[in-house]
C-alpha positions as CSV (number, residue, x, y, z in Angstrom):
1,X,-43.8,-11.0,22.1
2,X,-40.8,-10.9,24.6
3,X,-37.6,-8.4,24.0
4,X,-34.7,-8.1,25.3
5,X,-34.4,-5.8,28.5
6,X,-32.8,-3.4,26.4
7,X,-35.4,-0.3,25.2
8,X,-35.6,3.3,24.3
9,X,-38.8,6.0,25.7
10,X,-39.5,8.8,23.3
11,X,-40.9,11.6,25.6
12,X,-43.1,13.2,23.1
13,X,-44.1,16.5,25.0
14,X,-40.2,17.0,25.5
15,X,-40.1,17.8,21.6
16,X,-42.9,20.3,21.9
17,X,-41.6,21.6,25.7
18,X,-37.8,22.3,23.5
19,X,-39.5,23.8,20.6
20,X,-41.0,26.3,23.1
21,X,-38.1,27.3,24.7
22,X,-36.6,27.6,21.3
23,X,-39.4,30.0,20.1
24,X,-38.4,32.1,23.2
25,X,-34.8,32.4,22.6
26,X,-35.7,33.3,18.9
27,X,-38.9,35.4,18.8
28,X,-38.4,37.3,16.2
29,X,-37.3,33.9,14.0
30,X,-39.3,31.3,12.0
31,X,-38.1,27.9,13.0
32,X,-36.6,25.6,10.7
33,X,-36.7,22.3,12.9
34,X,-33.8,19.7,11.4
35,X,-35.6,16.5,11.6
36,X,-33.0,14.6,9.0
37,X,-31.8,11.1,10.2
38,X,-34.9,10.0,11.3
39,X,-35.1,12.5,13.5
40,X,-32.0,12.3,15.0
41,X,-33.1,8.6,15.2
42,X,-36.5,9.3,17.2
43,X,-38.4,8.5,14.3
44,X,-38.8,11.3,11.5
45,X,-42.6,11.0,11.8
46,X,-43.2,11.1,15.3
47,X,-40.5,14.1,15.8
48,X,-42.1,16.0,12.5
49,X,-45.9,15.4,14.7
50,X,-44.6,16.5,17.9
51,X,-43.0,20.1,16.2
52,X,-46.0,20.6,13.9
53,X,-45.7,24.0,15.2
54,X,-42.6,24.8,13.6
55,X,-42.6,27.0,10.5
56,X,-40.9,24.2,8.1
57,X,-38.6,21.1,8.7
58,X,-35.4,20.5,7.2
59,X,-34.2,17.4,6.1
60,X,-31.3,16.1,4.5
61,X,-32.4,14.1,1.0
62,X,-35.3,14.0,-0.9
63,X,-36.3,10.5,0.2
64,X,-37.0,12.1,3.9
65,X,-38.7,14.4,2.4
66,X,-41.3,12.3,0.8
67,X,-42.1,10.4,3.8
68,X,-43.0,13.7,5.9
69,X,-45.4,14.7,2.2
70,X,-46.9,10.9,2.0
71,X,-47.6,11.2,5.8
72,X,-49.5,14.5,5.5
73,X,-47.2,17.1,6.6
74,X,-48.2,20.3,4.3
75,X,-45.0,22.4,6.3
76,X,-42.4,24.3,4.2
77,X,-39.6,21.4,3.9
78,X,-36.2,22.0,2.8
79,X,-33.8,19.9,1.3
80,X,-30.8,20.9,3.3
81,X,-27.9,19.6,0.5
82,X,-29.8,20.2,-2.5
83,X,-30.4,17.8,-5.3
84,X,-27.9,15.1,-6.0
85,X,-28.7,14.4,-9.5
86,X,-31.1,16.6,-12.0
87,X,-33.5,14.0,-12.4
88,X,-34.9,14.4,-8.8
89,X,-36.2,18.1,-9.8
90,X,-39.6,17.3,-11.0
91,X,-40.5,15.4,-7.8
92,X,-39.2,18.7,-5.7
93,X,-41.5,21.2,-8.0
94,X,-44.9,18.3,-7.7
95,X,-44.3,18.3,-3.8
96,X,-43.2,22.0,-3.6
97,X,-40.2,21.4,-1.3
98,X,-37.5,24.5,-1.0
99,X,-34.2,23.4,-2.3
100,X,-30.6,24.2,-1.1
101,X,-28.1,25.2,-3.6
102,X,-24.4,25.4,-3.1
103,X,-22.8,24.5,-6.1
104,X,-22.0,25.4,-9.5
105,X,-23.5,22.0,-11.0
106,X,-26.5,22.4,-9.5
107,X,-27.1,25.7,-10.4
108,X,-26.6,24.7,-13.9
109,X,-29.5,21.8,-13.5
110,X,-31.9,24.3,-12.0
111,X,-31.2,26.5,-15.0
112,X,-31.8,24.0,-17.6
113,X,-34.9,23.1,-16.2
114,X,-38.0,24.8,-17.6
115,X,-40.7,24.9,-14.8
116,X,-43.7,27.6,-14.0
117,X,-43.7,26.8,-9.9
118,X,-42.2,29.0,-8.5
119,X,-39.4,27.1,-6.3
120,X,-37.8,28.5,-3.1
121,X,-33.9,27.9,-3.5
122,X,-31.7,28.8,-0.2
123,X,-28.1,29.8,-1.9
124,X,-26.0,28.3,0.6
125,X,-22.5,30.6,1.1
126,X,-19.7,29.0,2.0
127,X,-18.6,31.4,5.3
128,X,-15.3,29.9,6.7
129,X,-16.7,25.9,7.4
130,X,-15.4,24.9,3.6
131,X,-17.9,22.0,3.5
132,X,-20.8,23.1,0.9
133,X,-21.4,26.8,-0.4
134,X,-20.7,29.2,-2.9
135,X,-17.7,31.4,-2.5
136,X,-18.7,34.7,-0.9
137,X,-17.2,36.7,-4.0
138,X,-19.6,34.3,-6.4
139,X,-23.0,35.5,-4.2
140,X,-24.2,38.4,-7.0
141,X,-23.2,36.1,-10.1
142,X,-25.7,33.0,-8.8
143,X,-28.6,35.5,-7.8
144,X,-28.6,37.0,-11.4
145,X,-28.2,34.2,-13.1
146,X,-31.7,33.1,-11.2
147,X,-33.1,36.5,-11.3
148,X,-32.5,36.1,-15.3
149,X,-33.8,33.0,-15.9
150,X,-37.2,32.3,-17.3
151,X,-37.7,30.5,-14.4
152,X,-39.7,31.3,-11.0
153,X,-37.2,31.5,-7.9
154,X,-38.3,32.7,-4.8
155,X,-34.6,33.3,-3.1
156,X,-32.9,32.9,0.5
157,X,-30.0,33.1,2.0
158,X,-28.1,30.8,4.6
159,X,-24.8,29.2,5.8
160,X,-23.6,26.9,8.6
161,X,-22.0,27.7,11.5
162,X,-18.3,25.8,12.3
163,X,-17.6,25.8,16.0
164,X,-20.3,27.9,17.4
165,X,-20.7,24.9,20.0
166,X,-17.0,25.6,21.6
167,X,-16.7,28.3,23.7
168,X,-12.9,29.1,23.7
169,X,-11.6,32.5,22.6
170,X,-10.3,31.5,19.3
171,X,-14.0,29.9,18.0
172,X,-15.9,32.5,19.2
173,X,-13.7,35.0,17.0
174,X,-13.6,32.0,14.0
175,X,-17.5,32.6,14.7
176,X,-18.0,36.4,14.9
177,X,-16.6,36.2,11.8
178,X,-18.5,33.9,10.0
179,X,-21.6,36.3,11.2
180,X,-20.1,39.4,10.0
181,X,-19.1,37.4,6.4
182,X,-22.5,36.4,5.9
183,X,-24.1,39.8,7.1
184,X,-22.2,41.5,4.8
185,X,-22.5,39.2,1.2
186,X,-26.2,39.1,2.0
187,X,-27.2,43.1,3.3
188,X,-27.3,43.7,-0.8
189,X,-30.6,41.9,-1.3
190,X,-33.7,41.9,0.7
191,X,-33.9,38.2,1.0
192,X,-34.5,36.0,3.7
193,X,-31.9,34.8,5.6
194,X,-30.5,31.6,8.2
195,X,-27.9,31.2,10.0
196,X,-28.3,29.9,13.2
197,X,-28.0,26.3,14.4
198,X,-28.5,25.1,18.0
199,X,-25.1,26.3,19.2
200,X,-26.1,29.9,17.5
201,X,-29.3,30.1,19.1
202,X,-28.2,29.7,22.4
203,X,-25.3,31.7,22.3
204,X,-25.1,34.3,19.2
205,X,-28.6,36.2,19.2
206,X,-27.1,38.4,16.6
207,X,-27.2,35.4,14.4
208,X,-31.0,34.6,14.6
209,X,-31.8,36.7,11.5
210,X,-35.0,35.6,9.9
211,X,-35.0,31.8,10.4
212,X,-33.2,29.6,13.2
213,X,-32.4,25.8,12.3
214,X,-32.7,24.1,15.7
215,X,-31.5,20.7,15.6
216,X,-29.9,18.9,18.4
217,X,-31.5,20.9,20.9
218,X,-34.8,19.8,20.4
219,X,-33.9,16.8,20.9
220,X,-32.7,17.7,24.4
221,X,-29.3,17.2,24.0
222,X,-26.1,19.4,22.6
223,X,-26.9,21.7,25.7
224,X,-24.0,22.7,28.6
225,X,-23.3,20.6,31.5
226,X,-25.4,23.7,33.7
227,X,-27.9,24.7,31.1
228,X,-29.8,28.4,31.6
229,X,-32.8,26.7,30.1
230,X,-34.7,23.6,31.0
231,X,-34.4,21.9,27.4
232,X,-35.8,18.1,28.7
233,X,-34.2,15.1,26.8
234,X,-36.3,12.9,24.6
235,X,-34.3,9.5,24.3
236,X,-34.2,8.1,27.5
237,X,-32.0,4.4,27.0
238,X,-33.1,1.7,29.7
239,X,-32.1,-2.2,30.3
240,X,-31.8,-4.3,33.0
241,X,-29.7,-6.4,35.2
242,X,-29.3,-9.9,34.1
243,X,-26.3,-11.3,36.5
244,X,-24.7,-10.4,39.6
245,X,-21.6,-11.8,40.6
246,X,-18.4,-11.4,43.3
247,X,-15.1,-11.3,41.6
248,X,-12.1,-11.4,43.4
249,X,-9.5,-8.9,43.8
250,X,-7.0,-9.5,40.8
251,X,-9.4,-10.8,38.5
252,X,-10.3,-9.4,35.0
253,X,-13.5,-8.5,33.7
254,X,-14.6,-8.5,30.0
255,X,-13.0,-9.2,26.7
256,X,-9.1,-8.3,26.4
257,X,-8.7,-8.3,30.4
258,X,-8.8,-4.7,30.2
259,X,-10.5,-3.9,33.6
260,X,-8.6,-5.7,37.0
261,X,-10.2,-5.7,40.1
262,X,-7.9,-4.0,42.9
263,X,-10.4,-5.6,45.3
264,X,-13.1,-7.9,45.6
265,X,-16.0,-6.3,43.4
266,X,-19.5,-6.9,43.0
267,X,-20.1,-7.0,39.5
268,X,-23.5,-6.7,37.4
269,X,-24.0,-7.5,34.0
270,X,-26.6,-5.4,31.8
271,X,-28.3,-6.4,28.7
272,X,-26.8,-3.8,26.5
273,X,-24.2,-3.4,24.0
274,X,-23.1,-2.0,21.0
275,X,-25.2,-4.3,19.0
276,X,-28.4,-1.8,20.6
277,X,-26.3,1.6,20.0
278,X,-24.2,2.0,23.0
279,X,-20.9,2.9,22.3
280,X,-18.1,0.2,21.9
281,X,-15.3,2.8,22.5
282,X,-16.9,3.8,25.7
283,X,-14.4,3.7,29.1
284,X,-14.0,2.2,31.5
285,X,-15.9,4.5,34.8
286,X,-18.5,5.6,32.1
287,X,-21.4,6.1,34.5
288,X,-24.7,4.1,34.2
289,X,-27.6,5.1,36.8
290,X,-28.7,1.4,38.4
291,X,-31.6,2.3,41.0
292,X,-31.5,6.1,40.6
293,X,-27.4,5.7,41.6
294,X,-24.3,6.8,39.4
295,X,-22.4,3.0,38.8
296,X,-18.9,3.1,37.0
297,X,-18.8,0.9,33.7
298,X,-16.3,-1.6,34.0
299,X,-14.6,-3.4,30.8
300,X,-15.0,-3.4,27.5
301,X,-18.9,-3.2,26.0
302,X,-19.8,-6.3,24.6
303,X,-22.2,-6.5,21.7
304,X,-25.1,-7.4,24.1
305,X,-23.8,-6.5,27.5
306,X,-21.9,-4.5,29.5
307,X,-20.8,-4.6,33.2
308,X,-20.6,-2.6,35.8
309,X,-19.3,-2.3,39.4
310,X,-22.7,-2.3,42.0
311,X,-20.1,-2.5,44.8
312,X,-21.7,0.0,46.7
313,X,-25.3,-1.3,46.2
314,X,-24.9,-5.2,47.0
315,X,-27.9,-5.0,49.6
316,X,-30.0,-3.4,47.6
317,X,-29.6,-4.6,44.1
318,X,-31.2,-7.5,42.8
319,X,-31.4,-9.1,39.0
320,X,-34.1,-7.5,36.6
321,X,-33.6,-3.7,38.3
322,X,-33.5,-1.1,36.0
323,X,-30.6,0.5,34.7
324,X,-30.4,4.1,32.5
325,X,-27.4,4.3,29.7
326,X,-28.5,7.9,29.2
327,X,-31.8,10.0,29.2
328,X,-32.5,11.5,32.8
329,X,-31.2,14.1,35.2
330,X,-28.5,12.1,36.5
331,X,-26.9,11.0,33.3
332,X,-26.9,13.0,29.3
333,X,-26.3,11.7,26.2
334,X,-23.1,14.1,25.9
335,X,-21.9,12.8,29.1
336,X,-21.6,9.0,27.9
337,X,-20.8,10.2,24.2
338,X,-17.7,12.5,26.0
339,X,-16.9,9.0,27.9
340,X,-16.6,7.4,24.4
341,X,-14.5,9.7,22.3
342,X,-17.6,10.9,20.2
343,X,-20.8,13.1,20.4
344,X,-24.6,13.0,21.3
345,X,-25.5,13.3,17.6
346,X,-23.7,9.7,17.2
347,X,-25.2,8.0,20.0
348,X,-28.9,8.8,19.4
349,X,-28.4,8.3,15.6
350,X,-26.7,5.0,16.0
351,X,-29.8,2.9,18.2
352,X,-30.1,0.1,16.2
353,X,-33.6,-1.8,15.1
354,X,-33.1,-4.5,17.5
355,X,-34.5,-1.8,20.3
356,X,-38.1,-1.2,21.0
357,X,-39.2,2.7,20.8
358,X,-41.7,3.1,23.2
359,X,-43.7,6.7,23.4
360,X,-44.4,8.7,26.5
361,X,-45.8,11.6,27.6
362,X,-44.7,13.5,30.4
């Protein structure tokens, strides 16, 4: 079978190489690796084989969960929003999956629910973010109403952190204080507790507590422009050159005329678009590496193809060279997603089915 140019390389000893360095940041932490979303679309599977040395995974619905079970992964998995109806309860106790709670309503369908397993439940407090948690103030009334039930509960703690990724004054104080809300509605019980994500491991030790919940880092990405540790990325995004072509000075390129020529450019077109995952929004002077060389996008990405100004590479580049969209140590994932109004998450999430995965190692 022939595909299109357009394919992604899933480095699988970059997964294990960034849960390494994540076991060195956090030593004293079991690790939690987030594996939701397919794996941050690597393919929940493959990621979940590659970290087999984390402590558990986390995922974000019970569906994910069942796939890492039916595929043989015995690991500690937790349900990272809980249950969305009561009725999926039975199939968490027969495949002994921890469960978020952070809500009332589920509360109430965990108490109703006569089991003997005992079930792992993570009360999720609400610290400052205002997306899913119990109030602080509502922490001792949820604990006794499962320390008082008939039922089994072995229970955690944990929240999410807000902004720990941005570095300005004001986040890091938003931050600090999320830490010290959390410390102090959980210091009354000896229970386990999480806290950390990516952005916490890297740059709030004090937030490490018992388990860290790496995500985006082990994936490579979500790290600053000069990291202090060699986290490797795992997605590398590849195509080719299908068409080179003179244009000159004063003509458009792409859809909408947005890009004019100020003077005669040589102008390659790559078979890629948003139709694989690459941003549509992205702008123009978005860099794509063509023959290990930094190449500004030019007009608007189409659904299959993008172009790109090879000015400075006319005796060297020929049709069918490679080009990276993001992936190697010229050119992140954050770089492009910066170029395109959005995030790294978004990017390798979005790769869409048309594009070949293709594992290496090394």
């Amino acid at each position: 079978m022939i595909y299109r140019p357009a394919k992604a390389y899933i480095n699988l000893s970059s997964l294990a190489h960034n849960l390494r360095l994540i076991k060195q940041l956090a030593p004293n932490s079991k690790v939690l690796a987030v594996i939701k979303a397919n794996g941050y679309g690597h393919g929940i599977c493959r990621v979940a084989q590659q970290l087999s040395n984390a402590d558990g995974f986390a995922v974000a619905s019970l569906d994910e969960a069942l796939l890492l079970r039916q595929k043989g992964f015995l690991h500690r998995i937790l349900l990272l929003e809980g249950l969305f109806t009561a009725a999926e309860l039975p199939q968490v106790l027969h495949n002994r999956l921890d469960l978020v709670i952070h809500s009332q309503y589920q509360l109430e369908w965990l108490l109703a629910h006569r089991h003997s397993v005992a079930l792992n439940v993570w009360i999720k407090i609400d610290t400052g973010m205002h997306r899913l948690g119990f109030h602080p103030d509502a922490v001792q009334s949820v604990v006794q109403s499962l320390m008082e039930s008939d039922n089994s509960y072995q229970l955690n703690f944990m929240s999410h952190f807000a902004s720990a990724d941005e570095l300005q004054v004001h986040s890091q104080a938003f931050t600090q204080q999320q830490i010290e809300c959390f410390k102090t509605h959980c210091q009354a019980w000896d229970y386990k507790c999480s806290l950390a994500n990516s952005a916490g491991i890297l740059h709030y030790p004090e937030s490490h507590l018992d388990w860290v919940r790496p995500g985006i880092l082990l994936y490579g990405a979500g790290v600053p422009i000069k990291p202090r540790h060699p986290f490797k990325p795992v997605m590398r995004l590849e195509s080719q050159v299908i068409a080179l072509k003179w244009i000159p000075a004063g003509d458009f390129v792409g859809y909408g005329n947005r890009w004019q020529a100020k003077k005669d450019t040589y102008v390659g077109v790559i078979a890629i678009g948003y139709g694989d995952g690459y941003p549509r929004h992205a702008k123009d002077g978005t860099p794509v590496v063509v023959n290990g060389e930094r190449v500004p996008l030019i007009g608007r990405v189409s659904m299959d193809m993008i172009t790109v100004d090879l000015s400075h590479q006319v005796d060297k580049v020929k049709v069918g060279d490679r080009a990276i969209l993001w992936g190697d140590a010229l050119l992140s994932v954050d770089e492009v997603a910066q170029c395109a109004d959005t995030i790294g998450y978004e990017l390798l999430t979005g790769i869409t089915l048309r594009v070949p995965f293709i594992e290496v190692n090394g």
